[in-house]
N, C-alpha and C positions, 0 to 999 in steps of 0.2 A: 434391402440394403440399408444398412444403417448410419447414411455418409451423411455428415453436416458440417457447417460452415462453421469457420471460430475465430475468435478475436484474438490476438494475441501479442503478446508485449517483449520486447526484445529488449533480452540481460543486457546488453552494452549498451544503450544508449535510448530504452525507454519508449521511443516510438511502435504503433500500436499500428497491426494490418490486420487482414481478414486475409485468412486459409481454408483450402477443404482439407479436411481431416483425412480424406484418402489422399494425398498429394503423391504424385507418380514422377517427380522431379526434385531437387532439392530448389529448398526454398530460399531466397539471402534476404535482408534486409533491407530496406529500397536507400537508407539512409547512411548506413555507416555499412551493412555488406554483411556482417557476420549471417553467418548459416542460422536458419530458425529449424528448420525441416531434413529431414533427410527420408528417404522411400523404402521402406519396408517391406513391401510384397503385400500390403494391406492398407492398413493406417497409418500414417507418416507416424514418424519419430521426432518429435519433439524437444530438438538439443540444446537449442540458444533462445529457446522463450518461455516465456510463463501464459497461460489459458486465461484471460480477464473474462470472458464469454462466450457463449455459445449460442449462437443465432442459428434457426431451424427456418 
């Protein structure tokens, strides 16, 4: 399995969390809400962030 953990930064308002790239739920924001994640059947989908890093 090729699942790791990633850093990532949210379009609206900049603050920065850590995701597993297989996320099996939708992900929100802790700070303003917007959706970062959404679940795929695989690898999350990646709506409302940008990838700053990739921690293994």
């Amino acid at each position: 399995m090729n699942a790791k953990f990633l850093k990532v930064s949210c379009r609206d308002c900049s603050n920065e969390s850590i995701i597993f790239s297989r996320a099996t739920t939708a992900i929100a924001c802790g700070v303003c809400g917007a959706t970062l994640t959404n679940p795929a059947g695989g690898k999350a989908q990646l709506v409302g962030c940008n990838v700053v890093e990739t921690l293994e």
